[in-house]
N, C-alpha and C positions, 0 to 999 in steps of 0.2 A: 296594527290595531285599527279596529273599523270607526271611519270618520265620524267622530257626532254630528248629529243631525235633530232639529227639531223635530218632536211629538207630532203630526198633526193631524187635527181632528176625524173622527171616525164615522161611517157608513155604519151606525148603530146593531141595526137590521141581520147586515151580514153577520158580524161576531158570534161566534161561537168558541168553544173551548177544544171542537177537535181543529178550526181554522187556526188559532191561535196558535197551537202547540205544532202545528204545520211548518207555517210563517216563521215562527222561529228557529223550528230546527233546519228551514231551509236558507234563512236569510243571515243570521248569525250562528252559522255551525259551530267556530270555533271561539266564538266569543263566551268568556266566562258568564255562568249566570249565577250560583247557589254557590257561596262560600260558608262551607263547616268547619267551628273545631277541631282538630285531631287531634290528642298529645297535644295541646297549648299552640298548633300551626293552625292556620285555615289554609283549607285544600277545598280547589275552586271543583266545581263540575260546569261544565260547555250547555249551552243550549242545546245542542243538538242530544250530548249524551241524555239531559233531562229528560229530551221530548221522546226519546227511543227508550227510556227506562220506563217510561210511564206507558208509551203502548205496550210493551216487553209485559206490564203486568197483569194490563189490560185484557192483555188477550189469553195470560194465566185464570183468571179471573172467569174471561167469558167460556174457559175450555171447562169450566165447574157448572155449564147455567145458570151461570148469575145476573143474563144481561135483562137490566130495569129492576133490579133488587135492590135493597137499601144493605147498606156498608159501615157498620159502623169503627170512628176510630179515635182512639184515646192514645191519646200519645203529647209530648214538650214538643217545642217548635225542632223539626230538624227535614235533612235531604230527603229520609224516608215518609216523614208527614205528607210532603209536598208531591213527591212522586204518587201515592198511595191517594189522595184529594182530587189530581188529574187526572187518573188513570178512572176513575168511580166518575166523576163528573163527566169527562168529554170523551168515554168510550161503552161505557158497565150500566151506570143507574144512577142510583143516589147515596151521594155522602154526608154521612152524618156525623159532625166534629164534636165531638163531648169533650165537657172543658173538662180541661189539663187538670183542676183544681179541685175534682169531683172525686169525694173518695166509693168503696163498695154500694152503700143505701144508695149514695146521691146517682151512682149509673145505675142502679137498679133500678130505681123509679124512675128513670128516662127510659130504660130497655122496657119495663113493661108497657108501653104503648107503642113502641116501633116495631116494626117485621125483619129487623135483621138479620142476616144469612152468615155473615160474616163480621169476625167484631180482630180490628189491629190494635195492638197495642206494643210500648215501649217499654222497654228494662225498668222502666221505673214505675209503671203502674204493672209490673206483672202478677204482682201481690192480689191485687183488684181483679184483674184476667181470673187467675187461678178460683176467687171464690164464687164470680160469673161463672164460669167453665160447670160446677156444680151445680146452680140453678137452669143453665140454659144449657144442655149436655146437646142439644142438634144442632147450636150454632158453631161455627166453624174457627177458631181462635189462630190467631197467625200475628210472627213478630215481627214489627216495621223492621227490626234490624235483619230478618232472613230473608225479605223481598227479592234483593237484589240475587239469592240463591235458587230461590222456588220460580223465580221468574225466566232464568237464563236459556232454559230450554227453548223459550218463546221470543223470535223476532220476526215476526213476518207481521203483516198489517193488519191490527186488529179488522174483523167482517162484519161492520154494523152499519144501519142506515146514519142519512145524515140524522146531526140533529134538531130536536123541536126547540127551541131554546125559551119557549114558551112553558116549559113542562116543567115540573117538578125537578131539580136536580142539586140541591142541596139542603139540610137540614140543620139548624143551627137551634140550642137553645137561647131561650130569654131569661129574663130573672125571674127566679120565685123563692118563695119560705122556706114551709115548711110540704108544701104542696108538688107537686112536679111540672118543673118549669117549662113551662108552652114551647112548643117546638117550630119553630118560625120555619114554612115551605117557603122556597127561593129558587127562583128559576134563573138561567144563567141567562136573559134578559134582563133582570132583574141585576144580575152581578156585573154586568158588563154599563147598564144605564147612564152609572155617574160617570166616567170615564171623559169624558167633552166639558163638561162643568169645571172638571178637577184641572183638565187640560188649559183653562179659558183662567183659570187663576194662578198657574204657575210657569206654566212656556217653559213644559218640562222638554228634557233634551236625554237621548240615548245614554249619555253619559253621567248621567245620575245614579252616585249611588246611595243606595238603602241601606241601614241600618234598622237590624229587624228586630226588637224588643216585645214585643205587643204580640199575645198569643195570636199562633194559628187557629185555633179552634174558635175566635172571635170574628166580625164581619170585618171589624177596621184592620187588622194582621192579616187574615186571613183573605181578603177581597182585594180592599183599597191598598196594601201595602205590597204583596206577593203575586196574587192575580193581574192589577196593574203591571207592575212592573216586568213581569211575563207578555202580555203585549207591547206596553215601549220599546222592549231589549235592555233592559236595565239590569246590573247586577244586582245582589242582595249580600249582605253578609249577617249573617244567624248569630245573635246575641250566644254567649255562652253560661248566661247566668248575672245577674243583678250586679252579682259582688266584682265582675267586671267589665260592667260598662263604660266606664270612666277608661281606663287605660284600652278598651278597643276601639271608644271613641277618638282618641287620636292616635292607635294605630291604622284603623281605616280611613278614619279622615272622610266620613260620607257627607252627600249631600242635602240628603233627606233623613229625617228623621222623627218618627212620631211616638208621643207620652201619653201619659194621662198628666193629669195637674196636680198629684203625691208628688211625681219625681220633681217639679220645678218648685214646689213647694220647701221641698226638702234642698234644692240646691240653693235658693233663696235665703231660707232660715242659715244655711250656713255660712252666710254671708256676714261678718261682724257688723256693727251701728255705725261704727267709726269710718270703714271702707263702703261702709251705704251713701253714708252722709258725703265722703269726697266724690261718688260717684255721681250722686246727682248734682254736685255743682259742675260737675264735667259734663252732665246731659242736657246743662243747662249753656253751654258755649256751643255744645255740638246740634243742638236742636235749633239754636240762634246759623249758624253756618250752614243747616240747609235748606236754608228760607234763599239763599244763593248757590244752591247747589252742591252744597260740597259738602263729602260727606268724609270724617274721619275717624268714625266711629269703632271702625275694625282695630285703628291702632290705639285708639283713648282706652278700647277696654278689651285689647286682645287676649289676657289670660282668658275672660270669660270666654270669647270666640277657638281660644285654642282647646279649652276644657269638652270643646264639643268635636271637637276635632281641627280645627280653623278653617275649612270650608264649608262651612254647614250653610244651604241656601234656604233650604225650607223647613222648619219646626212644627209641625203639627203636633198640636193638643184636642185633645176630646176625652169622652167618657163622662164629666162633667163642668160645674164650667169653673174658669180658673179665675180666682181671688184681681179684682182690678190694679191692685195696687201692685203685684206681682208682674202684670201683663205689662204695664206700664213702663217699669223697671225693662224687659224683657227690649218692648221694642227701643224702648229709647236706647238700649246698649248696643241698638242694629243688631238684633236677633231677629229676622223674617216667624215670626210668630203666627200661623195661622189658626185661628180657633174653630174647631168644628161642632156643626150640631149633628148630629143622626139619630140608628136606632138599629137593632137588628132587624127589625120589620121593615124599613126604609135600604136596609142592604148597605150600611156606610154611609147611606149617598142623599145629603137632604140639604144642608148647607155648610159653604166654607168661605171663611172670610177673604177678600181682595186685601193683596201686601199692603195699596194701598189707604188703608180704610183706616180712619181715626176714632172708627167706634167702641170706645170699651168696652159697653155696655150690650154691643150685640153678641149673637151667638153666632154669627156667621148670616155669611151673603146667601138664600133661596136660592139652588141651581134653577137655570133658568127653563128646566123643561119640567120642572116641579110644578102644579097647582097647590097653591095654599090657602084655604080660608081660615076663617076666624069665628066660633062657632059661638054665640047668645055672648056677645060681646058688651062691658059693662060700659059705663060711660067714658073711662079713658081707654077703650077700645083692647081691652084684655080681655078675652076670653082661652076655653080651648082651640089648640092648634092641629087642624084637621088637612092632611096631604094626599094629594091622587098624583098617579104617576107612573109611569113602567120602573122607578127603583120598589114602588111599595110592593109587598112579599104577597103571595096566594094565600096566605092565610094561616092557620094556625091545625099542624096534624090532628086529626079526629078528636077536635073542640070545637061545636058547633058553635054551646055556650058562649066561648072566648069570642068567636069570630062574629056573631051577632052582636055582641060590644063591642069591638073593635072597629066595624065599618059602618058609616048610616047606608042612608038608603041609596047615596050618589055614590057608591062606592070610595069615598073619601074613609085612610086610614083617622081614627083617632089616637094622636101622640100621647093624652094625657097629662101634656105642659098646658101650663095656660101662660097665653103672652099675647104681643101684637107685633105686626110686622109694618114696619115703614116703607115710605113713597118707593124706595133706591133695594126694596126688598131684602131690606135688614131683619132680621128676627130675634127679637126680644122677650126672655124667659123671665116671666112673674110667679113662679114655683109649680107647683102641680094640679091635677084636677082630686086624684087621688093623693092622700098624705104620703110624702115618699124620704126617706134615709138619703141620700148617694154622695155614697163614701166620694174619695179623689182616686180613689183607684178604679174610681167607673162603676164600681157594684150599687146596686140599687135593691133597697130596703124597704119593706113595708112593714112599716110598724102597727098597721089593722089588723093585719094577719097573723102575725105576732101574739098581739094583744089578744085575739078572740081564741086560739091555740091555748093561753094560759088563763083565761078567768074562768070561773067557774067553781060550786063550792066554796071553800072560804075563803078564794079569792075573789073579792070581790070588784075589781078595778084595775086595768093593769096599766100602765103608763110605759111606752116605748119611747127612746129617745136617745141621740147621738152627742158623744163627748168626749172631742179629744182626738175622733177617728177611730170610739170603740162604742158598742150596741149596747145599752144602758137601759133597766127595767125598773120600775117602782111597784112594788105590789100593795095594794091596799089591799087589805086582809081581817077578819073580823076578830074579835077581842079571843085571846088566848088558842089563835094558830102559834104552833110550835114554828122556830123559824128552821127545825132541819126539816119540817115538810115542806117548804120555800126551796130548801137546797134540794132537796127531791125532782121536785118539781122542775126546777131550772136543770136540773141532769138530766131527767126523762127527756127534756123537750130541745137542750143541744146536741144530745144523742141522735136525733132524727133530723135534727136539721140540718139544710147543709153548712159547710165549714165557714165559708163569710157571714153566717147569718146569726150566726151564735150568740149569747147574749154573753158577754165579756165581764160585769158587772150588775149586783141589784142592791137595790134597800129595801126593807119593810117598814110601812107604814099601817099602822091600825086604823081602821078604817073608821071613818064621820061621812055624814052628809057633808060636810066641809073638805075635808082635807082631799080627795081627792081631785076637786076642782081649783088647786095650789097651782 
């Protein structure tokens, strides 16, 4: 086995993703990288095989004229995701990841503003394939799972210049309604940026491994969890589904591991009152004991430490931010809890808290090659939160609209949080610029657009709003609207929406110059 070895920091500039895929299949041939389920096994594949299945298709690919064409691919996290992402980013064009969780409308109105040549997809969206295939009969449809067949013919070295790393080379959507969600341009400068930051707060080591739950088709799965780990040399092992996370958690026994703040929420709630209560008089000896160094924290509360696997060194949460009294609970049980802030337009890579930081209440530590200002800042110095930076994205695909709001004049992105950032480059979320939903599983709601979608006629007011963890509507409505044009109405409009945005429950209310403003 190859001797671990410290991460260390990186000559930004050079990276690229054909260097990357290089280095690896040269410097760790045989070391495992991508662990998939089989039949209930995980069956590893090597660096080297990864970085040769990914030229192998690359060069399928470019034998089609496809090199600098957009690629699109819908597919669940797996080995062919990943070969099929490297092979379009560091030899073909650009890849563009449509989330997992997008049904036929929701890709449809993504494909109608991209130029894609080619669209992958997995057994499980092929339902979705099949009724694309009829709308767009000259793009070229092909199964993650036949890759490794259509590609076999091809092993010699894909024939392309280097690359610009400057350019265009990945497309990711953002969040939207009812509308078609911005397509964030991301250059593999842009994906490689955070990399030294991330580095500077963990004293990551070769022998780290990952635990991959968090979609590929996102930045934080997709970049910060997969992409990193491809330049460390780190292995990965590929969740197999929610409902067994818990027991592959401590059959892998990883070092890393990144949530959103559902899952700790959920692991917390299932924590009885009574074993709350003894734990925090135990975090109150153990917190008293490393004012002298000593830490016993792994054995006061090893079921919780074993439930993760029992080596678990880095915890990452992000998507939104997680509950203080949870977090709390989390580090004082010695769980290395780091909390993230980003964006998909930021590529991952915006801020992450230091282990050692006692701040609740921040969102994480400014990478330090970040510019952040603070935009018509009020008198406790809260304003919006505006960032420049080689993580922030080119921009948004052919939305001028968008991207004239998005950037001022110094080229500084607008995040749309409003907050303030401390001396020590903490940053501090005071809610949003625009009124925003965001769920714990990271999804982000706008209840404007929503609401302006359904008023009109005899609705006359429409009230959005979150309970529970479900999208909640109040219609004020004029005297004698029937309430099955209500159920109409809320059918027409989750029929086109996409699936997380749906409205779960409403009320009708008759509408006053009063009652609306309840």
């Amino acid at each position: 086995m190859t001797k671990s070895e410290k991460i260390q920091e990186m000559n930004l500039r050079s990276l690229s993703i054909q260097k990357v895929l290089e280095t690896a299949g040269n410097k760790w041939p045989k070391r495992n990288f991508v662990y998939e389920k089989k039949h209930g096994e995980y069956v590893p594949k090597t660096f080297a095989e990864f970085t040769q299945d990914s030229k192998n298709l690359a060069e399928f690919l470019l034998s089609k004229k496809l090199g600098g064409q957009q690629i699109a691919i819908l597919g669940d996290n797996s080995y062919n995701f990943m070969v099929a992402d490297m092979a379009v980013m560091g030899y073909v064009g650009v890849s563009v990841t449509l989330n997992s969780m997008w049904g036929v409308k929701d890709c449809q109105r993504a494909m109608k503003i991209l130029d894609a040549k080619v669209f992958f997809y997995d057994n499980r969206h092929q339902n979705i394939a099949r009724e694309l295939k009829k709308i767009y009969p000259k793009i070229e449809f092909i199964k993650l799972e036949d890759i490794a067949e259509i590609a076999k013919g091809f092993n010699a070295e894909p024939k392309i210049a280097e690359t610009d790393t400057t350019k265009l080379s990945k497309i990711i959507f953002s969040s939207g309604t009812t509308s078609v969600p911005k397509a964030v341009m991301l250059s593999q400068k842009n994906m490689f940026a955070g990399i030294n930051s991330l580095l500077r707060r963990t004293g990551f080591t070769t022998s780290e491994i990952t635990y991959l739950f968090m979609p590929l088709c996102h930045v934080f799965g997709g970049i910060c969890s997969f992409l990193y780990s491809l330049v460390g040399g780190c292995p990965i092992y590929l969740s197999s589904g929610k409902e067994h996370i818990l027991e592959e958690l401590k059959e892998i026994k990883p070092t890393a591991f990144s949530v959103v703040p559902l899952m700790l929420e959920i692991i917390y709630a299932g924590i009885d009152d009574q074993t709350k209560a003894k734990a925090k008089k135990a975090m109150k000896l153990s917190n008293f004991l490393l004012l002298f160094k000593i830490d016993i924290r792994r054995k006061l509360f090893k079921k919780l430490h074993e439930g993760f696997g029992g080596e678990l060194k880095y915890l990452f949460c992000s998507g939104a931010k997680l509950d203080n009294e949870i977090k709390q609970f989390f580090k004082d049980a010695g769980v290395n809890l780091l909390e993230a802030y980003a964006s998909t337009e930021t590529a991952a890579s915006l801020a992450l808290e230091y282990p050692s930081s006692k701040k609740l209440d921040s969102a994480g530590t400014i990478y330090e090659d970040i510019d952040v200002k603070i935009d018509s800042p009020n008198a406790a110095g809260i304003g919006e939160i505006l960032v420049r930076g080689d993580s922030v994205c080119l921009g948004y695909y052919k939305n001028d609209k968008a991207n004239e709001q998005a950037f001022d004049r110094d080229g500084y992105f607008r995040m749309g949080d409003l907050g303030f950032m401390d001396q020590s480059r903490g940053i501090f979320l005071h809610g949003r610029k625009k009124r925003t939903i965001l769920l714990s599983n990271g999804v982000n709601v706008y209840p404007d657009e929503i609401e302006r979608d359904l008023e009109g006629g005899c609705v006359r007011k429409v009230k959005v709003y979150e309970d529970k963890q479900k999208i909640v509507a109040e219609f004020y409505v004029t005297t004698g609207t029937k309430a099955s044009k209500i159920k109409k109405l809320v059918a027409k409009y989750n029929e086109k929406s996409l699936e997380y945005w749906k409205i779960d429950d409403y009320e009708i209310v008759e509408y006053n110059e009063k009652s609306h403003l309840k």
